[in-house]
C-alpha positions in Angstrom: 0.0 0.0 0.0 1.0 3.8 -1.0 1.3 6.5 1.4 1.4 10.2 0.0 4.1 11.9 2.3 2.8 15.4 0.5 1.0 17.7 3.4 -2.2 18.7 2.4 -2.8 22.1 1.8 -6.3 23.2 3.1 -7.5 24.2 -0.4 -10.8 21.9 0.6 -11.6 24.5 3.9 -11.3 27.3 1.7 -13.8 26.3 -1.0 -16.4 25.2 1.4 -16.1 28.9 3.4 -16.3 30.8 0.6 -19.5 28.2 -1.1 -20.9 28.8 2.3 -21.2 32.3 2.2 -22.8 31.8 -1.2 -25.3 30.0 0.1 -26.1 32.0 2.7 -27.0 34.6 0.3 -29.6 32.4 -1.2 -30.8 31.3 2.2 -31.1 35.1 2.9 -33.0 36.5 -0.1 -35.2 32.5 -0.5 -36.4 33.6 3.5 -35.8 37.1 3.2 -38.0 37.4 0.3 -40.9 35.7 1.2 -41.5 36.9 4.1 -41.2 40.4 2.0 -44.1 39.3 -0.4 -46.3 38.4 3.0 -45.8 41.5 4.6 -46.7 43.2 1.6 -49.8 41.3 1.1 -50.7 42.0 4.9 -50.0 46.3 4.0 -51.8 45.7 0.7 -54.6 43.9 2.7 -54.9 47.3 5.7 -54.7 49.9 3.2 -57.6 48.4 0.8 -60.0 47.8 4.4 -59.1 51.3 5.9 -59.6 53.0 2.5 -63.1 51.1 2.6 -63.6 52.6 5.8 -62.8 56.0 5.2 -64.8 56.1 1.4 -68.0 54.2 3.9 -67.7 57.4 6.1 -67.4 59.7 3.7 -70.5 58.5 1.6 -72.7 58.3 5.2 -72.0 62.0 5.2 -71.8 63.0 2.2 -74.8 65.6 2.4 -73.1 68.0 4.6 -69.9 67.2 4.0 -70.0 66.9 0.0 -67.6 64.4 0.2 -64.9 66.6 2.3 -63.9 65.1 5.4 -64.6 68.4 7.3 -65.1 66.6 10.8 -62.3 64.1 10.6 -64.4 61.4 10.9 -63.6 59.6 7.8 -59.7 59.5 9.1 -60.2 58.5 12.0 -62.4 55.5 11.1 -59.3 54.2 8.6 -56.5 55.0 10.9 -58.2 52.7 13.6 -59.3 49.8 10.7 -55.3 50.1 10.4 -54.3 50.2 14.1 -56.9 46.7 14.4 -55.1 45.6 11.5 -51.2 45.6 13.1 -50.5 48.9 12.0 -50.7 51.4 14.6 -48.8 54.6 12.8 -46.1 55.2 15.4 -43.0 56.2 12.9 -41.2 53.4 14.6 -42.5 50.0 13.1 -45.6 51.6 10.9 -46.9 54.3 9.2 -49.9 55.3 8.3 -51.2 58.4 5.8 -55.1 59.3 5.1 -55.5 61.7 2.4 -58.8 63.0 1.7 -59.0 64.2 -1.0 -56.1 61.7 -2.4 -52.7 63.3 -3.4 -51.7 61.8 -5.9 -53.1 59.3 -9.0 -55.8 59.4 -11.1 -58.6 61.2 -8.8 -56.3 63.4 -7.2 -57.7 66.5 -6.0 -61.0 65.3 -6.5 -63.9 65.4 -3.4 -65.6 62.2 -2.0 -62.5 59.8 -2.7 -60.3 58.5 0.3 -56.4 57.6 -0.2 -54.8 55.4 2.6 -50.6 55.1 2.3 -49.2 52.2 4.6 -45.6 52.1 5.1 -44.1 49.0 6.9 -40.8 48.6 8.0 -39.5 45.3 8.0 -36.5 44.5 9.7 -33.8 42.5 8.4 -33.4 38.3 9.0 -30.7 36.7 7.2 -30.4 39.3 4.8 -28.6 42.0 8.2 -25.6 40.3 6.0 -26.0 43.4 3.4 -27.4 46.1 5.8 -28.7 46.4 9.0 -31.7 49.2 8.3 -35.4 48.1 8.0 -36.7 47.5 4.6 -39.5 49.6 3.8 -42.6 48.1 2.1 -45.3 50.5 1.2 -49.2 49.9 0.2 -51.7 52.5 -1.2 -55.5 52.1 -1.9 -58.2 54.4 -2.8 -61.9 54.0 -1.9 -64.6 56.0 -3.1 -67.5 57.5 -1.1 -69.6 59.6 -2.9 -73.4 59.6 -4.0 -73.5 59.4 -7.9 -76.7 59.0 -10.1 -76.9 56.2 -12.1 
């Protein structure tokens, strides 16, 4: 039987490390990732059930407020569908923007529609490797609440 009397040279520990860190990345954005998708889902879900709150509020008063929220009522009603919802618009992990009338899109400006901005900020799992600030994820609906003839 043969005996190599040759050291070995470590070449195998090296190749491993630096695989490892590759697959670490993968591991980071595969888990990462999807829990980015959920969490965006969830936001997507709050702002499309507080906008629905806010355009129901608006249309209940929309004879003395013409579909203004003069009273604040409208707001109010969608900022707490959001805090119920997780989302309790403290700048720190949340927040949470009514616009009536929306700022921006296709009826901005306009009375009697509601637009609700949610802003989540995710913090980092497996992917604190490339940064350690929270990922923002944003959502935005707009509901309507107006009366309209037929």
């Amino acid at each position: 039987m043969y005996l190599s009397t040759r050291k070995r040279r470590g070449t195998v520990i090296i190749l491993v490390a630096v695989c490892l860190m590759a697959m670490m990345g993968f591991v980071a954005i595969a888990i990462d990732g999807g829990l980015l998708h959920h969490n965006r889902r969830t936001a997507q879900a709050t702002a499309d059930a507080a906008a629905l709150a806010a355009g129901a509020e608006l249309y209940a008063n929309y004879q003395t407020g013409q579909g203004l929220d003069t009273s604040g009522s409208a707001a109010t009603k969608a900022l707490a569908v959001a805090s119920a919802n997780g989302y309790t618009n403290d700048s720190v992990n949340s927040t949470v923007t009514v616009n009536i009338p929306p700022l921006s899109g296709m009826h901005a400006g306009m009375a009697g529609y509601a637009e609700v901005l949610v802003v989540w900020y995710q913090p980092r799992g497996f992917s604190a490797l490339w940064g350690s600030n929270k990922i923002p994820i944003n959502a935005r609906a707009v509901a309507i609440g107006q009366w309209t003839p037929f």
